[in-house]
N, C-alpha and C positions, 0 to 999 in steps of 0.2 A: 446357673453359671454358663457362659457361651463359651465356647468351642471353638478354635481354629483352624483351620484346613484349607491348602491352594485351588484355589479355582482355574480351570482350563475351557477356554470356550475355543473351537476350532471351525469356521466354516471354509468345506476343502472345495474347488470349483476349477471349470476348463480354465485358461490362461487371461489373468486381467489386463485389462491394458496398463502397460506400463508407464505412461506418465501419468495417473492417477491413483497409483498405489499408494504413494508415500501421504496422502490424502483422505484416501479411504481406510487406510490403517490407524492414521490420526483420529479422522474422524469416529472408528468402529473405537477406541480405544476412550475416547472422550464420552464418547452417549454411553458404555458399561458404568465410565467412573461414574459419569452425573444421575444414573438410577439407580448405582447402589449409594450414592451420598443422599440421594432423595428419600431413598429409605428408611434414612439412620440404619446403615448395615458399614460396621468399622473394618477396614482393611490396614494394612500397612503400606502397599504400593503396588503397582501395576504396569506389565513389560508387556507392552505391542508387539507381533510379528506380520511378516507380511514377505511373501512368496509371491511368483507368478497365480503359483495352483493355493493360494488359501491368506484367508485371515486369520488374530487367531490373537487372543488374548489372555494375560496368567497373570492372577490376582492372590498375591499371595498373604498369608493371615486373614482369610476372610472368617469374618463370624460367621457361624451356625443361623445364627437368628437376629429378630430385629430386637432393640434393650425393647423392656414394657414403658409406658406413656402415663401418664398422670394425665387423666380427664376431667374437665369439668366443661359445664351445660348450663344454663342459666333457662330458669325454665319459666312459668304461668307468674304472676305474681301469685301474692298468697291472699289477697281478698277477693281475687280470681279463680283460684285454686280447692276453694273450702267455703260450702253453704252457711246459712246463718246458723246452722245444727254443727256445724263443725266437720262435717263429715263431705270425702273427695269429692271435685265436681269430673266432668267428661275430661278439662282440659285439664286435671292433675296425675288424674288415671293413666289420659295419655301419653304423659310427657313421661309418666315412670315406666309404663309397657315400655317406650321408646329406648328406654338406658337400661332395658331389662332387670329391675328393679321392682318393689313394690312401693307406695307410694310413703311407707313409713320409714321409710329407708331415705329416704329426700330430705337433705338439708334446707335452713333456708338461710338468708343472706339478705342485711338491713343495708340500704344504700342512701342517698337522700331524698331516693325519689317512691321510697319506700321498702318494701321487704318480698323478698322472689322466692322461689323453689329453686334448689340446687343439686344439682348431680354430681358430686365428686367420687371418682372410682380409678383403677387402674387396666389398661387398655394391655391385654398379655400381646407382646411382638409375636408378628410371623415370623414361620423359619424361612432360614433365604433358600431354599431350595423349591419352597413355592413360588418367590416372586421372583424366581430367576427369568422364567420365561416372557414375562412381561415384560421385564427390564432390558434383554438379549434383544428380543422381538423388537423394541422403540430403538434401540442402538442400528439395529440394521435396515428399518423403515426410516433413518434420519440421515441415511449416510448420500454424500451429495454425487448423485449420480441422475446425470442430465435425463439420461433416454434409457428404462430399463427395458428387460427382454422377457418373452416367457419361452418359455422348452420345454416340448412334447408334450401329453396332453394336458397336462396341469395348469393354474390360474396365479403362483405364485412367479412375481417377478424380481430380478436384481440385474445387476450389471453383466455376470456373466453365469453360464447352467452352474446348478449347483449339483456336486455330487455324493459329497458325504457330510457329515456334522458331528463335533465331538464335544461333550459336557461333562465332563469329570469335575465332581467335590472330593478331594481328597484322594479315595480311591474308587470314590463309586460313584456311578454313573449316576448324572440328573438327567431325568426321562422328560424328554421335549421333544416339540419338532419344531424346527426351523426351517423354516420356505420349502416347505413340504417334506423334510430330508429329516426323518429319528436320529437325533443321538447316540453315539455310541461310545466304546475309547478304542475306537481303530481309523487309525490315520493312515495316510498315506505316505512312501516315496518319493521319492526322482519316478519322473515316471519311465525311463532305462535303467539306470540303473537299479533302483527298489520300488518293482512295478505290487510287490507283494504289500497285502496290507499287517501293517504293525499296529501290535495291541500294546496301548499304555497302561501300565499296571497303578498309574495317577499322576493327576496334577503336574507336578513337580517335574516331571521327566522327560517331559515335551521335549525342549531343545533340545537335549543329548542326544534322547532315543535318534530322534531324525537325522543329530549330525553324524552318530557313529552307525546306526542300521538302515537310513532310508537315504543315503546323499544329500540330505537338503541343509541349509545354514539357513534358518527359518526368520532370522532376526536380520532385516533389512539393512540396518544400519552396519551388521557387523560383514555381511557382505560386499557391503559399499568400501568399506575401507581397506579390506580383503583384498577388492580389484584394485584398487588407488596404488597401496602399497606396491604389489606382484608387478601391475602395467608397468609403475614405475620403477622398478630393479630392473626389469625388462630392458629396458627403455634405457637405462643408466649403462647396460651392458655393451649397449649400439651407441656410448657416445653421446646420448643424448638426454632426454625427458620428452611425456608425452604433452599432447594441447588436450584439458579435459577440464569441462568446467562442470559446476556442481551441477548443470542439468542433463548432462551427457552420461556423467556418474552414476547418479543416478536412474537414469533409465535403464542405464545397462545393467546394475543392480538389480532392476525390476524384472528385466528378460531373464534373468538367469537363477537356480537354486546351488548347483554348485559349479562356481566359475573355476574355470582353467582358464589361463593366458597363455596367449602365446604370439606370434612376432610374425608376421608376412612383409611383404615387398614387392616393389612394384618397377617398373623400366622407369632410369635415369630422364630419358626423352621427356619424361611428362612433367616434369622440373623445369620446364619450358612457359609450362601455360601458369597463371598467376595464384600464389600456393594458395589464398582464402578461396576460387574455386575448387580445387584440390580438398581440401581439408574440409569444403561443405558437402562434397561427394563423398568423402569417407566417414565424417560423423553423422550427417541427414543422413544418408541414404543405408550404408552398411554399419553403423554404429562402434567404427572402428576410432582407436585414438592416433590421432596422426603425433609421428617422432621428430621433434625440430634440435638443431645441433646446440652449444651451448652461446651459439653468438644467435638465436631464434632463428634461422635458418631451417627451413622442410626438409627433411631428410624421405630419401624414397624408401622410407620402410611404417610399418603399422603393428598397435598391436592390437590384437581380437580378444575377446572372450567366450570363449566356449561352455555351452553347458554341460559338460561331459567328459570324461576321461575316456579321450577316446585309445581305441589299439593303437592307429597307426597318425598320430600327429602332424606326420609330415603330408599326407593327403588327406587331411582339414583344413591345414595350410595350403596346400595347393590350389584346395576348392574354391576358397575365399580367395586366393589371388584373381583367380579365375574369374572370379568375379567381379573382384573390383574394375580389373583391366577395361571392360569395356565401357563401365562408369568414366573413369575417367579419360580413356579416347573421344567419349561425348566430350565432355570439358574442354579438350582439345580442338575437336574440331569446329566445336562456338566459337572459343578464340580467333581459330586463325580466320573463322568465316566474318567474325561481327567485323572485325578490323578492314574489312573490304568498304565497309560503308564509315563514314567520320558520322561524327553525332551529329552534327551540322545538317549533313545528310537528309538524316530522321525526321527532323523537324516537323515534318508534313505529319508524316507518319502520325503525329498525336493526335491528327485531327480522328484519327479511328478508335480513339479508346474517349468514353466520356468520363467526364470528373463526377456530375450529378446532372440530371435532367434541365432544372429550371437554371444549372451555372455552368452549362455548356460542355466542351471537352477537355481533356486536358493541355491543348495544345491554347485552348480559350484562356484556361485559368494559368500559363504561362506567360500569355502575354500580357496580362495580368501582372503577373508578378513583375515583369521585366520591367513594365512601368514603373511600378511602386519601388521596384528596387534603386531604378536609377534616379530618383526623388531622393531616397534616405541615404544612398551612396556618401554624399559629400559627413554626415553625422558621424559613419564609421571611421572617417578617414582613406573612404575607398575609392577608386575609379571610373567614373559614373557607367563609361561606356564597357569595361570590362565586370560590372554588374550586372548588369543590363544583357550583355552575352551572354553568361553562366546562365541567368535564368531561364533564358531561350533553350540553352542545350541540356539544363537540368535536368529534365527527364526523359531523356533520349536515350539515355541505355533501358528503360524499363520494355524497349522495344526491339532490344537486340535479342539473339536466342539466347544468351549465355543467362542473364537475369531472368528471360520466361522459365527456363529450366531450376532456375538458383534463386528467387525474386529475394531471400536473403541478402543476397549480394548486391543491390542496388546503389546506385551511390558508389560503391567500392569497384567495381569493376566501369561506372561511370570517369573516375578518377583514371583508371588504367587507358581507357579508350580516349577521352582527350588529351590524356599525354603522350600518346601515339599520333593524336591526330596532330598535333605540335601545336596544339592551346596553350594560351599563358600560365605556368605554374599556379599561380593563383587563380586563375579559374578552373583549372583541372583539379585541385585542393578541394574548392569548392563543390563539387559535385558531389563528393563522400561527406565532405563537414557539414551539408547543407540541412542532412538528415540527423544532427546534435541537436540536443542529446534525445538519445533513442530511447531511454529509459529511464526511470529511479536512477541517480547517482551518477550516468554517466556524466563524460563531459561535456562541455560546449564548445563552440568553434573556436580554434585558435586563431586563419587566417579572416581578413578585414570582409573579404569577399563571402568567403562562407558564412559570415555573422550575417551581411545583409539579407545575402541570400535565405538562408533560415529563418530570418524575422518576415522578411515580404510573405514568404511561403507559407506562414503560420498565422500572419496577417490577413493575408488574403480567405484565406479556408475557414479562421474566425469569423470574419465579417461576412462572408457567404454562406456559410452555414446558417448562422444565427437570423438573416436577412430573409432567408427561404424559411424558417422558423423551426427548425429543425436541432435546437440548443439541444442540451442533454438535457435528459427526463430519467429519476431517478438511478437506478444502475444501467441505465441503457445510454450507450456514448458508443453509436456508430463508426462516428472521424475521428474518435481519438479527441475532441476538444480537449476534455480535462488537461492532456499531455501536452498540445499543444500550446495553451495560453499559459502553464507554468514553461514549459521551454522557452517561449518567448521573452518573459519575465529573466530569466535565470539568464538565459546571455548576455539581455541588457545591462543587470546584475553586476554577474562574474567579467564579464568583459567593458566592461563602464563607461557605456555606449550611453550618455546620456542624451535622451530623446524623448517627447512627450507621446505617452498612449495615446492620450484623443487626437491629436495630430496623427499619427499612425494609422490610427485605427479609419479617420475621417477618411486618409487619405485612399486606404485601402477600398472603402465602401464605393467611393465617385469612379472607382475600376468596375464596380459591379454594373450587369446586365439594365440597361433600363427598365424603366418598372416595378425593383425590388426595394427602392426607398433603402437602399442598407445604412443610410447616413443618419434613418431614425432608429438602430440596433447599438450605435456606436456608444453609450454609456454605456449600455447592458453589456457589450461587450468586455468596455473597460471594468465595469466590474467585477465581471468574472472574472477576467483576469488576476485582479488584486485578490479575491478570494482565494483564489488556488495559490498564488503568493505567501495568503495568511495561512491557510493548512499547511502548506512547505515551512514555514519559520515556526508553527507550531510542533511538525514534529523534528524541528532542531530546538526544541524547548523552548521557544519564546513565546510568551504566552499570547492570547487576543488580546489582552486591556492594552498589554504595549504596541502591538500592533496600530488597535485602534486609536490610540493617542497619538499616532503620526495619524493615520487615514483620516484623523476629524479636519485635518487641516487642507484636506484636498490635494496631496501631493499628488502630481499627476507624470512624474518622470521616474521610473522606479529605480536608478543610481540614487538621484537625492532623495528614493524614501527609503532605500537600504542602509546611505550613510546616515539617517536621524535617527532610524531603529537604531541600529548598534551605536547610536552617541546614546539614547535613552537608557539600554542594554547599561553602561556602561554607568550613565546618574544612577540607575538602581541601585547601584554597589556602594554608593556613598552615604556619609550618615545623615544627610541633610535633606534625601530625596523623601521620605516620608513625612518631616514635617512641611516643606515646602507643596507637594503633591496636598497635604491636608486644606492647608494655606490657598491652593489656587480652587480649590474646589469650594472655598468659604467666599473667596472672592466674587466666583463666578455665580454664586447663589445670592448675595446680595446684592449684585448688580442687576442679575435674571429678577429681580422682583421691581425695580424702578419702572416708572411709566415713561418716563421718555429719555435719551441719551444726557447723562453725564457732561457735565464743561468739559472741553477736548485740555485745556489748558492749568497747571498744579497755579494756585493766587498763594507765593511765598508769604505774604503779607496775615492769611488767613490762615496760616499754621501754627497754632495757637501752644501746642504739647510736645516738649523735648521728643516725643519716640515718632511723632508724624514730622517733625523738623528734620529728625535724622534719617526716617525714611526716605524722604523728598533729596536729601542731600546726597544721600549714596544713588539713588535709584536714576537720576537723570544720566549723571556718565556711564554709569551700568549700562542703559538703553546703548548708549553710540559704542560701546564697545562689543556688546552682543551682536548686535546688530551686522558691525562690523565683518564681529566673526562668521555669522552665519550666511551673508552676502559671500564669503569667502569658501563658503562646506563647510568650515571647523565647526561640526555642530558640539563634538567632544568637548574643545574648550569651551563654546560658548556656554555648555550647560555645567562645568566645571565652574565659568566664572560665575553665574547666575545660581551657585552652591552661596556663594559669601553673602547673601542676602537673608539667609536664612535667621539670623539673630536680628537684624533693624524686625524685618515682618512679624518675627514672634514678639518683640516689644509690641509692635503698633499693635497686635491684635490683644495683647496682654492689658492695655493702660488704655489705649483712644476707644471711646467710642462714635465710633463710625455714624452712626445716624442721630448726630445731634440737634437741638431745639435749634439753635440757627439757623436760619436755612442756607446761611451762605455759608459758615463753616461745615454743615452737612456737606454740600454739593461740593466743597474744595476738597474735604476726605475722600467721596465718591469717585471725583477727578484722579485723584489719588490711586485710588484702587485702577481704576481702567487704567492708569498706566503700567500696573503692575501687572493688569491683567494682559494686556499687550506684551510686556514684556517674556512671561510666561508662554505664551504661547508663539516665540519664535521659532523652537523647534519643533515644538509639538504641543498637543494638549493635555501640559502637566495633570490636571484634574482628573483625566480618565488613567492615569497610570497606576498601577498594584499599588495598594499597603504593603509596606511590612516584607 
C-alpha cells in the first residue's frame, strides 16, 4: 500500500536574472511534473517558487513508490522454441533467463500465425526516492537557459553559481547531489536580514518557515501582487496611481525577496521634458514606477521597492532620489539639445547608419519608402506630398541623442520633435503611428498618413529582405518579417484601405537596388503575407478550411478577403451551409472528371425532369442577384441569398441523374452543374468549407 508525503525540492543560488525567473520557475516546475507523470508516481498538485537567490518546487501527496506493472514479452515461437524431443532449444532458455524465469514457467499464446512463448509477470514499482534524482536532474538539464556558466573549480554548469540544495520527502532528506551541491534540509534567508542558515524539519513548511524566520516570500507570484497592491495605496495617497505594466511587475518581483515600498520625488522643472522620456528613465533604468494624477498626467514623484526593512527610510529615499536626478537631467538635456536641429535637418545624417549591406542605408531605404509612399498616398485617401515628407523625416529622430539614449522611444519622441519643428499634424502623427502595431494586439494607425507610412515601410523591408534572400528560416526572423507582413495585413484590414498586395508589393520591389530582381520575390512575398493572415484568424478561431475557401479564389486585396471570411464565418451558422458545402464539392468532382469544358449555355428545351426544370428556374436570377451583391461587398447577403437554393439542389441531386445516355441531355445537366458551380464560387470556394 503506498504512502504519502510532500515533496521539497530547493536549488538555492547567487541572484538570477530577473526577467527569466518567471520562466525558469515554469520551466523547473514542468520538467518535475512530466518525470514524475512519466513514472507513474501519483501526486495531487504542485506549487512553484522562485526567488532572486533559489528555485524551489513542493509536490504535495506524492506516493512513496511507483504502483507495480503487468508484464508481458512475446517471446521464440514454440516450433522454434522445443527440439523434436520436446526438450528447450538455446532461443527458449534464453528468452526465460531473459524474464528471470525458468522455461517451464513460460506460457504460450495461439495467434493465426501460429503459437509463441509467453512471459506474463508482474514488474514490482520503484520507490520514488530512487528516481528522484534522475527526474530532478532532467528538470534542471531542460531548463531554457541561453549561455550556462561554470564556478570555481568544478564542471557543473547552470544559469547562475549554485550554493546549497534541499530535498526533503516528508521529513527526511533524499540524498542527492545536484550540480555538484548534496542535499540537505537547510535553506537559506534574506541574505540581511536571515543571513543564518534554517533547518526544515519537512516538506510542508518551506513557505512559512522563510516567510516568518528567513524574510523571503518565496512564492513569485505572491509577491508580485504584494508590490501591486502597496505601490498602489502608495500611489493612491499622492493623488494618484502608478504606470506598471505586467513586465515591469514583474521584474521587480524578481529583484526582490521581501519588498518594501516606498515613495520618492523628484524637481517639478523636469515635468518640462516629455513624460514617456521621463517615465523610460525611471522604469528602464531604476525600475521605479512612475505616479500620474487621475486625469494621466506625470506627477513628479515615484514609488521604489526596497528589498529590506531598512532603519532609516528616509535615507533610502534620499539615495534613490539621488540617483534618479541625474538620469533624468540627461533627459533633459537631449531635449533641449535635439530641438536645436529640426528632423529635416538630419536627413543626411541617415546616410551614416546602414539598413543592410546589399540594400544600402537607411537614408537609401527612405527614399525608398517616400517613393512608394507617395504612389499608394491617393488609396489611403492621403496627401501625396505630405507622405512623401513623413517618409523622408521618419527616421530622423533615431539620430538624435534622446532616442540613442531611449531607442524605446522612437517614433514617440519623433512625433514630439516635428511638432516642434512646425510639421503638419498629420505628419508629426505619423512618425509615432508609423511604427503600429508594434506588437501582438496592439493597434494600427489611426491617421491616413501613418497608415501609408507603415505600409510603405513594411513594404519596402518585405520586398528587400526576401530579394536579398534572407526570408525567415525556421525560428530565426532577424527583421522581424513575421511581424511585419501581418502588420501590414492588419491595417489594410482594420483600417479598410482597400489595395492589391501584388500591386504593393510589385511596386515596392522596382524601388529596389538594381540587380536584385525583387520583382521575382513578389508572390513569395505575397504569400507570406497571407500566411501570417491565416495563423492571425486561426488564433481568433477561424479555422484554415475557411480561410482556404476564400484564398482558392485568389483574392489578392485583403479588405475584400477579410469581408468574405467573416460573410463565410457567418454561412457556417446556417442550417443550409453543410448541405450546400456537400453539394459544391459533388459538383466540383463531376465536372473534375469531364474531358473537355461543358456547353457554357442551360438548352431549356433539353430539361427533361421537373427538379432540373426547377433548378434552371430559380438558378438564373439567383446568378444576377448574387452577382449583383457581390460586385457590391455584400458578400453576407450574397451568401444568405445563395442559402435558398439549397432544396431545388437537394432535389436535382435526389431524382436527375446527371450523366445520362443522351449525350445532349447529359451535357445540358453538366451545363447545369457549371452554372451552379459558378455560382457557388462567387464568394468563395464553398467545397473546401468545414462540415458540420
Amino acid at each position: 500500500m503506498a504512502e504519502f508525503k510532500d515533496l521539497l525540492i530547493e536549488i538555492g543560488t547567487e541572484e538570477l536574472p530577473p526577467t527569466a525567473l518567471r520562466s525558469l520557475r515554469d520551466a523547473f516546475a514542468r520538467g518535475v511534473s512530466a518525470g514524475l507523470e512519466e513514472a507513474g508516481i501519483g501526486f495531487d498538485n504542485m506549487r512553484s517558487f522562485a526567488s532572486p537567490r533559489r528555485l524551489a518546487v513542493q509536490v504535495t501527496r506524492l506516493a512513496d513508490r511507483q504502483p507495480d506493472q503487468t508484464v508481458e514479452r512475446k517471446g521464440p515461437a514454440v516450433a522454434a522454441a522445443f527440439d523434436t524431443d520436446g526438450n528447450p532449444t538455446k532461443a527458449a532458455e534464453g528468452f526465460a533467463r531473459s524474464c528471470g524465469v525458468a522455461v517451464a514457467d513460460l506460457a504460450t499464446e495461439s495467434t493465426k500465425k501460429g503459437e509463441w512463448l509467453m512471459y506474463r509477470g508482474t514488474q514490482e514499482g520503484a520507490d520514488t526516492v530512487a528516481l528522484l534524482p534522475d527526474i530532478v536532474q532532467a528538470a534542471l538539464d531542460a531548463l531554457p537557459i541561453p549561455k550556462r556558466m561554470r564556478w570555481g573549480a568544478g564542471s557543473a554548469t547552470f544559469v547562475r553559481p549554485v550554493h546549497w540544495s534541499v530535498a526533503l520527502y516528508g521529513e527526511d532528506v533524499v540524498p542527492m547531489t545536484l550540480l555538484e551541491t548534496r542535499t540537505g534540509r537547510d535553506t537559506r534567508g534574506h541574505r540581511f536580514h536571515a543571513p543564518d542558515v534554517i533547518e526544515l524539519a519537512n516538506a510542508g513548511e518551506y513557505a512559512h518557515r522563510l516567510e516568518q524566520d528567513g524574510w523571503v516570500i518565496a512564492d513569485l507570484d505572491a509577491r508580485r501582487t504584494r508590490i501591486e497592491e502597496q505601490a498602489r495605496a502608495a500611489a493612491k495617497d499622492l493623488g494618484g496611481d502608478i504606470l506598471a505594466d505586467d513586465g515591469l511587475l514583474d521584474e521587480v518581483a524578481a529583484l526582490v525577496e521581501w519588498p518594501v515600498v516606498m515613495v520618492g520625488g523628484f524637481d517639478d522643472r523636469f515635468l518640462d521634458v516629455p513624460a514617456e522620456a521621463l517615465i523610460s528613465s525611471m522604469q528602464g533604468h531604476q525600475k521605479y514606477f512612475p505616479v500620474t494624477d487621475n486625469t494621466g498626467r506625470l506627477l513628479p514623484r515615484f514609488v521604489m521597492v526596497a528589498n529590506l526593512e531598512s532603519r532609516d527610510p528616509g535615507e533610502v529615499v534620499r539615495g534613490n532620489e539621488r540617483v534618479i536626478r541625474p538620469r533624468l537631467a540627461d533627459a533633459e538635456f537631449f531635449w533641449q539639445q535635439d530641438r536645436r536641429r529640426s528632423l529635416a535637418d538630419r536627413v543626411d545624417d541617415l546616410h551614416n547608419i546602414v539598413f543592410q549591406d546589399k540594400l544600402g542605408t537607411l537614408h537609401d531605404k527612405q527614399r525608398r519608402v517616400a517613393a512608394l509612399a507617395r504612389t499608394i498616398a491617393p488609396a489611403f485617401g492621403a496627401d501625396p506630398d505630405l507622405a512623401e515628407r513623413a517618409a523622408m523625416i521618419g527616421k530622423c529622430d533615431l539620430v538624435t541623442e534622446m532616442v540613442d539614449e531611449f531607442p524605446e522611444l522612437q517614433g514617440t519622441m519623433g512625433r514630439y520633435y516635428a511638432t516642434h519643428d512646425g510639421e503638419d499634424p498629420a505628419v508629426a502623427a505619423a512618425m509615432e503611428e508609423q511604427y503600429q502595431p508594434r506588437f501582438a494586439g496592439d493597434v494600427t494607425p489611426a491617421g491616413a498618413i501613418g497608415q501609408v507610412l507603415a505600409v510603405a515601410d513594411r513594404a519596402d523591408t518585405l520586398a528587400g529582405i526576401f530579394a536579398i534572400g534572407q526570408g525567415p528560416t525556421g525560428d530565426k526572423d532577424p527583421f522581424a518579417l513575421r511581424r511585419a507582413g501581418l502588420g501590414l495585413v492588419r491595417i489594410l484590414i482594420e483600417r479598410e484601405r482597400p489595395l492589391s498586395l501584388h500591386e504593393l508589393l510589385t511596386r515596392a520591389a522596382a524601388q529596389l537596388p538594381a540587380g536584385l530582381q525583387g520583382e521575382k520575390q513578389v508572390e513569395t512575398v505575397r504569400s507570406f503575407c497571407l500566411e501570417r493572415l491565416k495563423r492571425y484568424y486561426q488564433e481568433q478561431g477561424i479555422g484554415a478550411e475557411l480561410f482556404d475557401a476564400v484564398d482558392a479564389l485568389g483574392i489578392d486585396d485583403p479588405v475584400d478577403f477579410h469581408r468574405r471570411l467573416q460573410a463565410c464565418a457567418e454561412f457556417l451558422k446556417l442550417d443550409e451551409a453543410d448541405s450546400l458545402a456537400a453539394a459544391n464539392k459533388r459538383v466540383r468532382n463531376i465536372l473534375r472528371k469531364l474531358d473537355g469544358a461543358p456547353p457554357e449555355a442551360v438548352d431549356n428545351q433539353l430539361l427533361q425532369m421537373a427538379e432540373e426544370q426547377q433548378l434552371a428556374e430559380v438558378l438564373e436570377p439567383l446568378i444576377v442577384e448574387v452577382d449583383d451583391l457581390s460586385s457590391r461587398g455584400d458578400y453576407r447577403s450574397a451568401l444568405q441569398r445563395l442559402a435558398t437554393v439549397r432544396d431545388p439542389v437537394d432535389a436535382f441531386f435526389d431524382g436527375v441523374m446527371v450523366m445520362a445516355e443522351d449525350d445532349a441531355v447529359r451535357r445540358n445537366r453538366l451545363a447545369l452543374l457549371a452554372r451552379l458551380n459558378a455560382l457557388f464560387g462567387r464568394v468563395a470556394d464553398l467545397s473546401r468549407l468545414p462540415a458540420g
